[in-house]
Structures are given as C-alpha cells and as structure tokens.
NUZADREN-193479 format. One record per residue (C-alpha): residue number from 1; z, x, y; residue in one letter. Coordinates in Angstrom, 3 decimals. Layout:
<pts>
+-----+----------+----------+----------+------+
| pos |        Z |        X |        Y | code |
+-----+----------+----------+----------+------+
| NUM |        Z |        X |        Y |    a |
...
+-----+----------+----------+----------+------+
</pts>
This chain:
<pts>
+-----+----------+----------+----------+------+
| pos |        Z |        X |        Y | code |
+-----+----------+----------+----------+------+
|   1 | -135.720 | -113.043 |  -13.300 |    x |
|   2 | -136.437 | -115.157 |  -16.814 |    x |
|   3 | -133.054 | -114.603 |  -18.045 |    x |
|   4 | -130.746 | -117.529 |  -17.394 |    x |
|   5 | -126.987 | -116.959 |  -16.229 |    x |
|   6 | -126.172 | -117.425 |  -19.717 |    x |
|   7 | -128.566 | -115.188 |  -21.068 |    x |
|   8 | -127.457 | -112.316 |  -18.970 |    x |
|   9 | -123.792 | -113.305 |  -19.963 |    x |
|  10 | -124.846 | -112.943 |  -23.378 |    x |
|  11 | -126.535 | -109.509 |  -22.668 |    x |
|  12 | -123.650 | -108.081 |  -20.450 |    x |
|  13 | -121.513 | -108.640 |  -23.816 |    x |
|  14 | -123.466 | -107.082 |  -26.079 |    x |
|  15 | -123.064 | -103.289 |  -23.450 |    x |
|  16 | -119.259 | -103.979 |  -23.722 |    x |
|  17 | -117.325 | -102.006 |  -26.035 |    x |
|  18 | -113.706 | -101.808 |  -26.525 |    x |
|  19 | -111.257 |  -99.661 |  -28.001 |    x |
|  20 | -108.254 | -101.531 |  -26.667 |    x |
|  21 | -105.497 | -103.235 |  -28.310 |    x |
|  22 | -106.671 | -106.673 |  -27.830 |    x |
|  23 | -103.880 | -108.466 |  -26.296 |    x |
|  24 | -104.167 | -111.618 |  -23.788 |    x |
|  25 | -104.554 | -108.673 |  -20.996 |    x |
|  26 | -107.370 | -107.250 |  -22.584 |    x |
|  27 | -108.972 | -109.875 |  -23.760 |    x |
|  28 | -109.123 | -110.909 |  -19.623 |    x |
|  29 | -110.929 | -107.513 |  -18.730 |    x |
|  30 | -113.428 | -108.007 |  -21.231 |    x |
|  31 | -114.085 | -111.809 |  -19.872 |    x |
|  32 | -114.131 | -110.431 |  -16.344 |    x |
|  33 | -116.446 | -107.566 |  -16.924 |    x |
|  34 | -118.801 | -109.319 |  -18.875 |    x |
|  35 | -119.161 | -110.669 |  -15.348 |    x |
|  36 | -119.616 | -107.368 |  -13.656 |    x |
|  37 | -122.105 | -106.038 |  -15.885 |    x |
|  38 | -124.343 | -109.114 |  -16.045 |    x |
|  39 | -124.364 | -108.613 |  -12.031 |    x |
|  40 | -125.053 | -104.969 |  -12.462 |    x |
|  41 | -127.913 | -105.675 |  -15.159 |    x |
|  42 | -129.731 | -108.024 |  -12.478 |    x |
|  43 | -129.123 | -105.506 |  -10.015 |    x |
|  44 | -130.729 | -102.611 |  -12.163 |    x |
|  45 | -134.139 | -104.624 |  -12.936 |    x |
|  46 | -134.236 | -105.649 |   -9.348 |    x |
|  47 | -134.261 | -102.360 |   -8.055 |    x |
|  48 | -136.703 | -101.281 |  -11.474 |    x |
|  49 | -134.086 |  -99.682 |  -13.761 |    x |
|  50 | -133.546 | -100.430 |  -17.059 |    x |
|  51 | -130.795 | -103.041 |  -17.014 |    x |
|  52 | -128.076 | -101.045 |  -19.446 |    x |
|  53 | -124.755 | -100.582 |  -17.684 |    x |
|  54 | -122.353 | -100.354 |  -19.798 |    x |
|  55 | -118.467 |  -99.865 |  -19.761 |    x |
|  56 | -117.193 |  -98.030 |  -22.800 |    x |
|  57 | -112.973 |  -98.909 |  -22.509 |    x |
|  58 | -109.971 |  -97.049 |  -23.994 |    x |
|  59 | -107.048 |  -98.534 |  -25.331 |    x |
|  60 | -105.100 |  -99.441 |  -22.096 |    x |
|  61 | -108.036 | -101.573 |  -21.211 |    x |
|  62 | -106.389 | -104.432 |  -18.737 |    x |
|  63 | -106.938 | -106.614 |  -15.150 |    x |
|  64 | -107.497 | -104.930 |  -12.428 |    x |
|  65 | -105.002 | -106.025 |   -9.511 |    x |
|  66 | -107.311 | -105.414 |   -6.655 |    x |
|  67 | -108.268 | -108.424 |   -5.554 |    x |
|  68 | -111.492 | -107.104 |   -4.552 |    x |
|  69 | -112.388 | -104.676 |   -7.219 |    x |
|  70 | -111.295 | -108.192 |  -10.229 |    x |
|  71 | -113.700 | -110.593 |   -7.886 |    x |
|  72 | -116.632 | -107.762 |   -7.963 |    x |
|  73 | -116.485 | -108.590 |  -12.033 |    x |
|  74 | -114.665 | -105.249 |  -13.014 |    x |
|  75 | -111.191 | -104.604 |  -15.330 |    x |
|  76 | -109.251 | -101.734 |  -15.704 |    x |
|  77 | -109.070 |  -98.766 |  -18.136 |    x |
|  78 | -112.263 |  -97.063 |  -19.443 |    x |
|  79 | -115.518 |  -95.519 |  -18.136 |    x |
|  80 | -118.581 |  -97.290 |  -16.736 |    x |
|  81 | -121.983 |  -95.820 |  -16.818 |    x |
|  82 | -124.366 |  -97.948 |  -14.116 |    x |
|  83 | -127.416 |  -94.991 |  -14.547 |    x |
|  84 | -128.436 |  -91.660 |  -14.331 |    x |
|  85 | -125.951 |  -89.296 |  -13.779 |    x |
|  86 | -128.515 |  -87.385 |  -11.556 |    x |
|  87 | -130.341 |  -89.899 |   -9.921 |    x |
|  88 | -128.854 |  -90.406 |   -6.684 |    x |
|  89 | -127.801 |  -94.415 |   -6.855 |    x |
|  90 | -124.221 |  -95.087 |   -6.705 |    x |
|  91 | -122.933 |  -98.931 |   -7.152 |    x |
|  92 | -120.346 |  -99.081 |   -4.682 |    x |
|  93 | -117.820 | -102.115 |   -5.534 |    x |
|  94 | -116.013 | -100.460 |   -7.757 |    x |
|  95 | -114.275 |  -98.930 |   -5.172 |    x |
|  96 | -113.502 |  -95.578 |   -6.328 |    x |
|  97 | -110.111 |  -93.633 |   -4.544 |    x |
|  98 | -109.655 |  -90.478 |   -6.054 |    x |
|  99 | -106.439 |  -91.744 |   -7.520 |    x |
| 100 | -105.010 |  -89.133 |  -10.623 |    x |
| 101 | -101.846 |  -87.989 |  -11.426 |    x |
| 102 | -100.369 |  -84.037 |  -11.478 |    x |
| 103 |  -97.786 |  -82.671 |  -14.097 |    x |
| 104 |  -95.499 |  -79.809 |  -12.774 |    x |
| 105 |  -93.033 |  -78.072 |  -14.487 |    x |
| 106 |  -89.364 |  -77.001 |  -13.438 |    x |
| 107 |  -86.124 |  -75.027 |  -14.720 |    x |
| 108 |  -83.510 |  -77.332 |  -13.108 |    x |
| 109 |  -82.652 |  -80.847 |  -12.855 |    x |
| 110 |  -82.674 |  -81.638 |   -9.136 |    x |
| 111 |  -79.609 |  -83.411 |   -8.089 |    x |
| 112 |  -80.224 |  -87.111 |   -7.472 |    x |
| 113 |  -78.617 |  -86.402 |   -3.547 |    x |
| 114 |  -80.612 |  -83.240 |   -2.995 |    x |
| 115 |  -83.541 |  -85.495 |   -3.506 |    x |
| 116 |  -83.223 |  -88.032 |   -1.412 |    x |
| 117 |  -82.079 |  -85.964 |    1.417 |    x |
| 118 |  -85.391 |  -84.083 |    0.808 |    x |
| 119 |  -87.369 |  -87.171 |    0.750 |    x |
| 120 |  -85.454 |  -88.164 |    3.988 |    x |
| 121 |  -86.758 |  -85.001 |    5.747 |    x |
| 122 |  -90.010 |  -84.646 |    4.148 |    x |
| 123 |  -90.833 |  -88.770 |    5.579 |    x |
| 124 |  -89.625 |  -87.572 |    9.330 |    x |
| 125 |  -92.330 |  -84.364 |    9.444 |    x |
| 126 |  -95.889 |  -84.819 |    9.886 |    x |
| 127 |  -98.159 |  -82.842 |    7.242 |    x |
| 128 | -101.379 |  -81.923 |    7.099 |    x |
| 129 | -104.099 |  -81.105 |    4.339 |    x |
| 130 | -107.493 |  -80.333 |    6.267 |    x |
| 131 | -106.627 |  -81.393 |    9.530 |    x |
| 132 | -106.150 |  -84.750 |    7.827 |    x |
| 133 | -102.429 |  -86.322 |    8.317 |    x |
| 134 | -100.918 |  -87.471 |    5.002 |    x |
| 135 |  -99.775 |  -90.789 |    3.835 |    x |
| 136 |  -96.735 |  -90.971 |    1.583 |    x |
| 137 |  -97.948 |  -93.699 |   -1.007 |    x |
| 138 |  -95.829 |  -93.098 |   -3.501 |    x |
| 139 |  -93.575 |  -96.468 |   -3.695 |    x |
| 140 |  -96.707 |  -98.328 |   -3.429 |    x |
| 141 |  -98.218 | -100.428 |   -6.442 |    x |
| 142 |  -97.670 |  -98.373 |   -9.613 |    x |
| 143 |  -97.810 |  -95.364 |   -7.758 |    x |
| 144 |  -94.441 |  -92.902 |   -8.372 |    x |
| 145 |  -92.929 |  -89.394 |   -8.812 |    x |
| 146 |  -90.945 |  -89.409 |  -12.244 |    x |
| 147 |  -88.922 |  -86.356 |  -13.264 |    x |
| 148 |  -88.615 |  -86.129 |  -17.217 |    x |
| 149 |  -87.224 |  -84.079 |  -19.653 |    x |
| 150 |  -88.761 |  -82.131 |  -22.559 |    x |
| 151 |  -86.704 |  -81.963 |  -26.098 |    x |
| 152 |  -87.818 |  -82.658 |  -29.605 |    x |
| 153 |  -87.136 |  -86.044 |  -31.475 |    x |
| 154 |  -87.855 |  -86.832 |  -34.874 |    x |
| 155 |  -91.623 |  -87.072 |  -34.170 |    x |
| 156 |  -92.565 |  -84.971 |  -31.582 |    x |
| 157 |  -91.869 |  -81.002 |  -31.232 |    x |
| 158 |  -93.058 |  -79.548 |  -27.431 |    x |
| 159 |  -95.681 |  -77.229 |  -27.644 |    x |
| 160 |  -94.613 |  -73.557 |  -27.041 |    x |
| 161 |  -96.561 |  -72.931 |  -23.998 |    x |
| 162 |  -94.803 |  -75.592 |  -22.285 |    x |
| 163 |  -91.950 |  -73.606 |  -21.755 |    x |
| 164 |  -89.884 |  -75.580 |  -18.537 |    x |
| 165 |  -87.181 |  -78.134 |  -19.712 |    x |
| 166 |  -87.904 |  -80.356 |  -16.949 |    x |
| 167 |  -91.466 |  -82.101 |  -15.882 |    x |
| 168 |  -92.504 |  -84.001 |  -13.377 |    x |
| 169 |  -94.984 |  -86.818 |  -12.770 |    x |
| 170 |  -96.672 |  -87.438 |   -9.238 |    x |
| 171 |  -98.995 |  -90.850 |   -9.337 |    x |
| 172 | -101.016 |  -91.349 |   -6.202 |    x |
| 173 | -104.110 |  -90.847 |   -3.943 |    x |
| 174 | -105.946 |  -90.571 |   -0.746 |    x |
| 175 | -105.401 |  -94.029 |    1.434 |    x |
| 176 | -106.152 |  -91.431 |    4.488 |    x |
| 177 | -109.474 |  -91.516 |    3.562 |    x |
| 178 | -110.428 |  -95.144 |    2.848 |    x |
| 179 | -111.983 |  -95.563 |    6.376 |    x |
| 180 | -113.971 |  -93.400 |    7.630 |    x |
| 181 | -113.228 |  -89.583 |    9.316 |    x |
| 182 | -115.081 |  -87.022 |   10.481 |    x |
| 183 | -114.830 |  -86.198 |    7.079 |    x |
| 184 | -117.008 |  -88.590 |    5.994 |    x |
| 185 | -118.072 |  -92.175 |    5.682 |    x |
| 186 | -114.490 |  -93.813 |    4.142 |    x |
| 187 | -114.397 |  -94.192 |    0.139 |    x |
| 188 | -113.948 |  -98.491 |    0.530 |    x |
| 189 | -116.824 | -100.410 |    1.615 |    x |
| 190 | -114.547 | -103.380 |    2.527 |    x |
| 191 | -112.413 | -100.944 |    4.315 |    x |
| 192 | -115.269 |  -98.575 |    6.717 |    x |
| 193 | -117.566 | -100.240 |    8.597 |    x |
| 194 | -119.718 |  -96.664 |    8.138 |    x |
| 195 | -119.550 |  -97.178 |    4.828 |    x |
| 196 | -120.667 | -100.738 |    4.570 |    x |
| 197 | -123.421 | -100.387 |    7.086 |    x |
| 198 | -124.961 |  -97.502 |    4.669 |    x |
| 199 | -124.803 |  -99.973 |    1.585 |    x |
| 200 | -127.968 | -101.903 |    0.667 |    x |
| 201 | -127.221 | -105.435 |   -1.304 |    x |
| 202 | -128.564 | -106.963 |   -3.558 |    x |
| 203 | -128.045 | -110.718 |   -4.594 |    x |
| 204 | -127.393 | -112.005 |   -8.182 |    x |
| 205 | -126.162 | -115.205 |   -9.670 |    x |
| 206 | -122.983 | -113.418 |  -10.167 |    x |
| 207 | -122.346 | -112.689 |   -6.576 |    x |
| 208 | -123.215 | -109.404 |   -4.143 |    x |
| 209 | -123.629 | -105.961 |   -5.243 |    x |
| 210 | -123.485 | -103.017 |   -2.998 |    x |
| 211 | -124.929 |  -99.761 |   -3.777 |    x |
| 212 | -126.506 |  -96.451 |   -1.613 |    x |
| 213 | -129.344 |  -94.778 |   -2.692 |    x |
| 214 | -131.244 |  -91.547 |   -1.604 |    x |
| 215 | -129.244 |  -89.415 |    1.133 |    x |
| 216 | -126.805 |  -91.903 |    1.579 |    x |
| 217 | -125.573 |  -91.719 |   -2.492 |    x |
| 218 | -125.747 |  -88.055 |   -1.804 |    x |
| 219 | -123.561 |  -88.094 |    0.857 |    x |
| 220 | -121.241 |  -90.461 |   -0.547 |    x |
| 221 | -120.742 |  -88.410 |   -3.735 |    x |
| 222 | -120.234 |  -85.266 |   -1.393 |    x |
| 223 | -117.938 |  -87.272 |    0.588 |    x |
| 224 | -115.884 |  -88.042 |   -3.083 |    x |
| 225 | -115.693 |  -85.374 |   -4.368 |    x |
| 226 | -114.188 |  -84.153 |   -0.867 |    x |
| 227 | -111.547 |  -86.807 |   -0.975 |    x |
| 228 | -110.916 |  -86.177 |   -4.970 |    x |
| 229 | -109.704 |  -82.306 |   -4.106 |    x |
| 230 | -107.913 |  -83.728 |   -1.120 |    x |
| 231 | -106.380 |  -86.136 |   -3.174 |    x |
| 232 | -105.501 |  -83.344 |   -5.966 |    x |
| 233 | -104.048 |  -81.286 |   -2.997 |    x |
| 234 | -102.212 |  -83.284 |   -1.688 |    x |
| 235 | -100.110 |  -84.436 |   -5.230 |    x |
| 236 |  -99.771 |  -80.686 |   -5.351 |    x |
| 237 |  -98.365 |  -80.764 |   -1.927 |    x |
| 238 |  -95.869 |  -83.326 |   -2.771 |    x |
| 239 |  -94.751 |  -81.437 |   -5.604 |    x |
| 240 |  -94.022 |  -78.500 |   -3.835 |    x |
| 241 |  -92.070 |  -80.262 |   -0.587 |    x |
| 242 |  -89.510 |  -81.976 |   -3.275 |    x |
| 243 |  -88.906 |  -79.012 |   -5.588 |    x |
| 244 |  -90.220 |  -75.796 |   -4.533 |    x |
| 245 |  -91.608 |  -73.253 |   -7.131 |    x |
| 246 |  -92.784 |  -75.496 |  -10.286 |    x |
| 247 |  -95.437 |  -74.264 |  -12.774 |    x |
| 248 |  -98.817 |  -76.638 |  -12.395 |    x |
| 249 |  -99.845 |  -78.274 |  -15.953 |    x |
| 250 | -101.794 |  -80.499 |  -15.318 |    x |
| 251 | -103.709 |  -82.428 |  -12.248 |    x |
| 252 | -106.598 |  -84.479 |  -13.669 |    x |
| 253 | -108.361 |  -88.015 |  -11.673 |    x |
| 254 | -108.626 |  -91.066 |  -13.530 |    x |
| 255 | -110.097 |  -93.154 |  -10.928 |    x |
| 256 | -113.191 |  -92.540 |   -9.662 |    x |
| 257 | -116.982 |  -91.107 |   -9.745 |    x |
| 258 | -118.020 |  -88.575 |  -12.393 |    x |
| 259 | -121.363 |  -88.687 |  -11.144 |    x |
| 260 | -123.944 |  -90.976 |   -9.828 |    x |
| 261 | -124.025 |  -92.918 |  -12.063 |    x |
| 262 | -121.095 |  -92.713 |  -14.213 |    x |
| 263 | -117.205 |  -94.110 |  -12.804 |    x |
| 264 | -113.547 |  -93.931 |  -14.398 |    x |
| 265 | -111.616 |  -96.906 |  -13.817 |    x |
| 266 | -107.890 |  -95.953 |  -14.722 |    x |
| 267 | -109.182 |  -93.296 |  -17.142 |    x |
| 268 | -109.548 |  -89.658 |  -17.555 |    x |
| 269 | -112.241 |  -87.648 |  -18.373 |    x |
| 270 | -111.615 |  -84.521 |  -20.623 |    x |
| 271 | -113.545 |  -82.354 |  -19.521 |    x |
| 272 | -111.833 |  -82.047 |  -15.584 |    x |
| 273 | -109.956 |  -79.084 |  -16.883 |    x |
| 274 | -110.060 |  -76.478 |  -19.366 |    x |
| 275 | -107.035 |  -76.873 |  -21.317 |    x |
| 276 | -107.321 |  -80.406 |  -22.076 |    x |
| 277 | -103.751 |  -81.482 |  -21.544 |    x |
| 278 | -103.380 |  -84.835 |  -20.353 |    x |
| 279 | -100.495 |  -87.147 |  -18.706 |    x |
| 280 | -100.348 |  -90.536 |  -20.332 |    x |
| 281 |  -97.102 |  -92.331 |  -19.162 |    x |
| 282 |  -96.108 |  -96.058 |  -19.881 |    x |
| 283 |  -93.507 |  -97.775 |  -18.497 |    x |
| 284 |  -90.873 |  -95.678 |  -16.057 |    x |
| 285 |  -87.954 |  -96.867 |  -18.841 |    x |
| 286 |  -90.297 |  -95.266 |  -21.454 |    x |
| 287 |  -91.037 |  -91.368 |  -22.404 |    x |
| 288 |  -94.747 |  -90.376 |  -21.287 |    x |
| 289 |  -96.300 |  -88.107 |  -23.119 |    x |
| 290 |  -98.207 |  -84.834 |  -22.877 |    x |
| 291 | -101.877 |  -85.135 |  -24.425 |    x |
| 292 | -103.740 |  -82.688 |  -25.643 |    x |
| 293 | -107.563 |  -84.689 |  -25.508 |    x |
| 294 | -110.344 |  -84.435 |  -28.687 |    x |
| 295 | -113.797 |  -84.487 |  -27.558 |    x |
| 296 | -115.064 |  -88.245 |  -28.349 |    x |
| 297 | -116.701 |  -90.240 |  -29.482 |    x |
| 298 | -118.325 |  -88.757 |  -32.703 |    x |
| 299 | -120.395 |  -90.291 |  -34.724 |    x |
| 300 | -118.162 |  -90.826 |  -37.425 |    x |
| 301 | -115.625 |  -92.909 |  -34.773 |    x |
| 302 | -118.456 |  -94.912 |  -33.517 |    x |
| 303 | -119.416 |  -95.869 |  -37.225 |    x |
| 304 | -115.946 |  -96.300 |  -38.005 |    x |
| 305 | -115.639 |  -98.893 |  -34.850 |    x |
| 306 | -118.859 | -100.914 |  -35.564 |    x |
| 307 | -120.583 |  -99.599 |  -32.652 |    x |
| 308 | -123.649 |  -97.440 |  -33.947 |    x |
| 309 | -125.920 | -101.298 |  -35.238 |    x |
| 310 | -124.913 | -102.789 |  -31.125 |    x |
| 311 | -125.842 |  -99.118 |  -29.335 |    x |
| 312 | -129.019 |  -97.807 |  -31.181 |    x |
| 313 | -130.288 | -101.620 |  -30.422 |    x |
| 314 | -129.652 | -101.242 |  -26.623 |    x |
| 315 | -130.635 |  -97.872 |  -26.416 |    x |
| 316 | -126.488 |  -96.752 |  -25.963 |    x |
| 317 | -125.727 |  -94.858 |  -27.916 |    x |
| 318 | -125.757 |  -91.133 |  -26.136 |    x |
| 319 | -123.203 |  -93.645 |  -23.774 |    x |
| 320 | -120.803 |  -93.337 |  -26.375 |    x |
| 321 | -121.558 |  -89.961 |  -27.986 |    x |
| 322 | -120.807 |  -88.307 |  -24.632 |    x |
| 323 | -117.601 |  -90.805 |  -23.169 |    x |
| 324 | -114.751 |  -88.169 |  -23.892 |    x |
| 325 | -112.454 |  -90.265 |  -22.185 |    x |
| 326 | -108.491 |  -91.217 |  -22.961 |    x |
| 327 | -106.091 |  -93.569 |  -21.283 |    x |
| 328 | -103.526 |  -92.420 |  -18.033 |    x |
| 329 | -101.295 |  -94.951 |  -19.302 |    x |
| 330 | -100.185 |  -98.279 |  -20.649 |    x |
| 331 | -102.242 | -100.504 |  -18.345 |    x |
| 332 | -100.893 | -104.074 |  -17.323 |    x |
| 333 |  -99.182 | -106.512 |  -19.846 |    x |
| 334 |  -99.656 | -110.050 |  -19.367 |    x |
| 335 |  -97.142 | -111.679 |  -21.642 |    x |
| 336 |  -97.289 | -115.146 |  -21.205 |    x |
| 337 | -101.330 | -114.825 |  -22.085 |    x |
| 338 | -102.600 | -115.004 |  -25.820 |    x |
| 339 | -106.450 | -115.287 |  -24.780 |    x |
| 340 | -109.327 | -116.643 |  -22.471 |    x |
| 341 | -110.362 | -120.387 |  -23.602 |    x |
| 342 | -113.239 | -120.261 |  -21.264 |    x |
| 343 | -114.302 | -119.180 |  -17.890 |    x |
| 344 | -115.156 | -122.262 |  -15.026 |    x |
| 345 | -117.268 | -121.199 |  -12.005 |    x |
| 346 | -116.508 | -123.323 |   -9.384 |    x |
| 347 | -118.124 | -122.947 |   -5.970 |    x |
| 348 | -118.655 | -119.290 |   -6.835 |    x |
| 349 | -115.620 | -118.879 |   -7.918 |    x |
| 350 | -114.424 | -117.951 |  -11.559 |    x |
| 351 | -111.458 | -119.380 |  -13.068 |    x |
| 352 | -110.116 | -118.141 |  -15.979 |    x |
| 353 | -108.680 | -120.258 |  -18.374 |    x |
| 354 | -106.319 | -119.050 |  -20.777 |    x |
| 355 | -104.155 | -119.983 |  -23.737 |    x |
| 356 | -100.554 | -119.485 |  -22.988 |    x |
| 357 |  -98.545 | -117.227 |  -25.459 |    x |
| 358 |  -95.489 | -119.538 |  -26.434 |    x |
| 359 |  -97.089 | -123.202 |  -25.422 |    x |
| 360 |  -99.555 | -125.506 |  -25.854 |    x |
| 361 | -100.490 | -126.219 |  -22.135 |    x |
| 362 | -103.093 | -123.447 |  -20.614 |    x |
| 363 | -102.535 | -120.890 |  -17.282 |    x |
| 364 | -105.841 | -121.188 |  -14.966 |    x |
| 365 | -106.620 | -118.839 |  -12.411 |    x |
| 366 | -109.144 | -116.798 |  -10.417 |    x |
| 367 | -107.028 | -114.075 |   -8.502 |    x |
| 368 | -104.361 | -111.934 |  -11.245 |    x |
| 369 | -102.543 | -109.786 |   -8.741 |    x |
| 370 |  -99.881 | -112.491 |   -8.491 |    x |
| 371 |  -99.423 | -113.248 |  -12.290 |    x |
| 372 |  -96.207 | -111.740 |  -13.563 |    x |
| 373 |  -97.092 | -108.551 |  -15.636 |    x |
| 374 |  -95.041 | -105.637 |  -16.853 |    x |
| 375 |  -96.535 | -102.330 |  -18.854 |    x |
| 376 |  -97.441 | -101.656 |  -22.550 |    x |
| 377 |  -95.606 |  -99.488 |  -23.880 |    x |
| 378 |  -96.008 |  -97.125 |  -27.005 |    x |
| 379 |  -98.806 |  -99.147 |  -28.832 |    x |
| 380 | -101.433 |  -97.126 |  -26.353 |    x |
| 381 |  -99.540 |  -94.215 |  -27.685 |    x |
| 382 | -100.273 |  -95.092 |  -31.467 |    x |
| 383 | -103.915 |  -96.258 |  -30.556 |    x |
| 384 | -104.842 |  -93.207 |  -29.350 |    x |
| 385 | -103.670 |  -91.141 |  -32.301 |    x |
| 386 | -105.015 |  -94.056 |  -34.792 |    x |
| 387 | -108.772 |  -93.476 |  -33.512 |    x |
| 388 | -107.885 |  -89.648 |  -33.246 |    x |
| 389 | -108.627 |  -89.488 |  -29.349 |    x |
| 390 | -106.232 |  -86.570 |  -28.954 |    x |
| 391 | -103.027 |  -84.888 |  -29.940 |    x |
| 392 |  -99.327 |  -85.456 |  -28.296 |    x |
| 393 |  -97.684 |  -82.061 |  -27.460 |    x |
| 394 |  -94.757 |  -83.591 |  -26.016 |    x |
| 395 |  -92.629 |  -86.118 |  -25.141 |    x |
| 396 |  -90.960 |  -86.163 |  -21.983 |    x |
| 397 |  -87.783 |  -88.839 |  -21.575 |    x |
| 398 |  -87.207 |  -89.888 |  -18.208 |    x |
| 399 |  -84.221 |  -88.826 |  -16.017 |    x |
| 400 |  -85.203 |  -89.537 |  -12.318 |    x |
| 401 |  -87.625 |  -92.281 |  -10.999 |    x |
| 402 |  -88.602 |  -91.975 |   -7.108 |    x |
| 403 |  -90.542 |  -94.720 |   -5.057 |    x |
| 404 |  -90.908 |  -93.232 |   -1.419 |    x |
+-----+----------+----------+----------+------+
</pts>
C-alpha cells in the first residue's frame, strides 16, 4: 500500500457522512469510524475492490457500547455499505444480531400485578421457536417492553388507522443464536468457533478485519436472515405470552445485514415493510413516536446537506441516493463530552481524547461502555422532521416500563 496511515485517515473521512446532531457523542462515532473505514478501505484494495466503504449515519448517530464492535473502528446509528450488495463478501466485525423492535397494539391497560405475575410464569416455562429454546433478554442493555398510550397533544393527532388506545414496544434479539446450532454457523465471530474458523483476515495498520467470501458469505447471509425471522418471531412471541390478542403494527430490524454488502447499525431500513410505519423511541421517561418513513435521500436533501461535490468525487453518490434509512431511537448521550481533541494510538490501542463539557481539564479513554451516558431525547425527533426523513403519526406517552 502507498497510502500512509494518515492518508487513509484522511480518505476514510472524506466516505463519512453525517446527518446527526453533532453533540460530544457524535462527534466520538465519527472519530471512531473514521477508524473502521480506513481499515475497511485497506481491506477492499487488498482483496482488489475499489476501496469505497462508506457509512451514511442518521441523526441518532452515537458510540457503540460493545466493546468489541467500538475496538473493530465502528459507531452506532446509520447504514454502512462495505460493497456489492450481490457479490457474496460479507465483513464480519460488525457483528450483526438481528436486533429490531415490534409495535403491537391493545384495548386495555394491563394491570401492573397481572403483569408481573405473567412475567413470573412466562420465566418458569421453557419455549420454543424452531426447536430453538428462547432467551428472555429483555432487562438486558437497552433492551425493554414499554406499554404506551396513544392521545393527541397540541402537536401530534394519531393517525386513524391506528385505532387501539394502548401500544406496546418489545426491544430485543436472538442471543440463542450467537454460537453456533444446527441452525447454522453462530451470528458472532468472537462468540462461534464455526464462525471464526470460516472467516479469512486480513491485516491493516488499523488492526484485523474478518470477512467470508464465496459459499461461506452465502451461507452466512442464509444463516441471517434465518436468525432475523427468528428474532422477529420471537418479539412476536413475547407479545403474545404478556397480553394475548394485540393487533401487529409494526416489526422492523435495525441491526443487521441488508445484503452482502450493505449493514444497519442501530438503524432501520424503509423498505422492510410495506406500510412504512416505524418505532422511534427515546428515553423510557419520554413519548416514542410512530413514524411514518419518506424514501431518502433525494437529490435535493443531498444538495441541501453539502454532500453531492464529496460523493460524485468518490464515486458515492448512488450510496446516498438509495440509503432510505431513519433512526430506532435517541442513541447514547454523553454529557460530560463537548468533542474529540485528538485520537493517541498507543501500542495499538486508540485513546480518545476529549474536551470535557463544563471544564477545562480533558476525559481520555479507549473503551466507552463504562462512561456514564443517558439517551437523547426529542432533538432526534425534530432532526428527522427538519431534513424531512419521515412523518410522525403518533405519539405514544409511556405508562408501563418492564425489564425481565
């Protein structure tokens, strides 16, 4: 390679582009991925492809708190394209999990007591999607079941074909199928030794990256999209052991492979269902909201961004023509950080060092899943009607949050 490390720094920035609010958390994804996609450019011209990944975010853009997933040089909250969406290549250290969220709708208000007794007997049976035993992950990182309710405020009138007072929320995925089954390989690399003895490797200044190629990709995307209608099932599942009959609004991914080549990290793609109506929930103290999603980006949003000069020069720009992608919720706030000062590489190691919010000292790290964070909260809300993105159809107030 000619290009030196700060060369392909330089490059990585340049297939960066953000639609995010550009707070200290966001201003950390962007120094982090420029990271992940200068490893991902060397990767590309080692293995002969044209060295253009680029991640396209939306306006929850954050950190990622898997430790794994931050040190691989990848944030949170927008879509990456790595290649071909046909060519079977997948980069692997993403770690994609099938992780999405389903909206139901119900008449009643379930009884605080009714629900935890159901909980209590739903946690003592085993169940079974597939032949494949389930795992109850919903009190586990920002995974939940939140029961809102629907009325009008001053801004926001419920569409009519929402007809049920009462929604609900389920957050999760498919931890069952991390290792490997005789379902397939395992979705984690780090996780399934199958897995990981099917990736190749290749090594770049910027550290390892994984990837399968040929029948192995192919299988691994078979095996995904397997686990993604597992995962989908199973939130369904959930739904109906805690409150029966409920109508089904809405069930969409927002972490995981589109394709080969393309990935959503914390995002959702509009086109995974007809309708187009989207959860986007903040904070559990906050309403979520009911999205209906606008196909995106068009031309006139990319020129109104300052994207079309930076894409047609890199030979991006059908990247952002066809990303039709919105946020699943607030992403992570980092309060006490304004912005990144610099980045030191130590050892292989990056530390990031950042300008505190309220003082003059700085906060250094390499690993964020300790740093104290809490959620955005209606800002994401605002951006995504200020760069027209979609359309809210409802607001839901919570009444009920469940971790169990």
């Amino acid at each position: 390679m000619s290009l030196s490390k700060e060369d392909l720094l330089n490059r990585a920035k340049k297939h960066y582009f953000s639609l995010g609010v550009d707070d200290g958390a966001a201003r950390l994804c962007k120094a982090n991925f420029h990271y992940g996609l200068a490893k991902l450019h060397y990767a590309q011209e080692k293995l002969g492809m044209v060295p253009n990944a680029t991640f396209i975010s939306t306006p929850d853009e954050t950190i990622s708190r898997n430790v794994r997933r931050w040190n691989s040089g990848y944030g949170y909250g927008g879509k990456l394209i790595t290649g071909n969406p046909k060519d079977p290549l997948i980069f692997i250290d993403v770690k994609p999990n099938a992780c999405g969220m389903m909206v139901g709708g119900i008449n009643k208000l379930p009884h605080p007591d009714e629900t935890i007794k159901k909980i209590n007997e739903i946690i003592k049976i085993d169940y079974f999607i597939d032949d494949i035993k389930l795992k109850w992950d919903y009190k586990k990182s920002n995974h939940f079941i939140d029961i809102f309710e629907m009325r009008e405020d001053e801004e926001y009138s419920p569409s009519r074909k929402l007809k049920s007072k009462y929604k609900f929320i389920i957050h999760g995925s498919v931890p069952e199928l991390r290792d490997a089954t005789d379902k397939g390989p395992g979705l984690y690399y780090d996780t399934s030794k199958e897995l990981r003895e099917m990736c190749k490797k290749v090594v770049t200044p910027f550290g390892d990256v994984y990837y399968l190629e040929g029948t192995d990709a192919k299988e691994y995307l078979r095996f995904f999209n397997y686990a993604k209608k597992i995962a989908a099932e199973k939130r369904k599942k959930a739904g109906e052991l805690l409150f029966g009959k409920f109508s089904e609004i809405s069930n969409p991914m927002h972490q995981g492979l589109l394709s080969y080549g393309e990935v959503l990290l914390g995002a959702q793609h509009i086109t995974e269902q007809k309708d187009k109506l989207f959860p986007v929930a903040l904070r559990s103290d906050l309403p979520a909201y009911l999205i209906t999603a606008l196909p995106n980006l068009t031309e006139e949003q990319i020129d109104d961004l300052g994207f079309e000069n930076r894409a047609k020069k890199y030979g991006v720009m059908n990247f952002l023509r066809n990303f039709n992608v919105i946020p699943h919720g607030g992403g992570y706030k980092l309060s006490h950080i304004n912005s990144v000062k610099k980045v030191l590489e130590i050892e292989g190691e990056r530390f990031f060092v950042c300008e505190q919010e309220a003082e003059e000292g700085v906060t250094i790290f390499s690993d964020v899943k300790d740093s104290q964070f809490s959620y955005r909260g209606k800002k994401i809300i605002t951006r995504i009607l200020d760069l027209n993105l979609g359309t809210v159809e409802a607001k839901l107030f919570p009444k009920i949050v469940l971790k169990i």
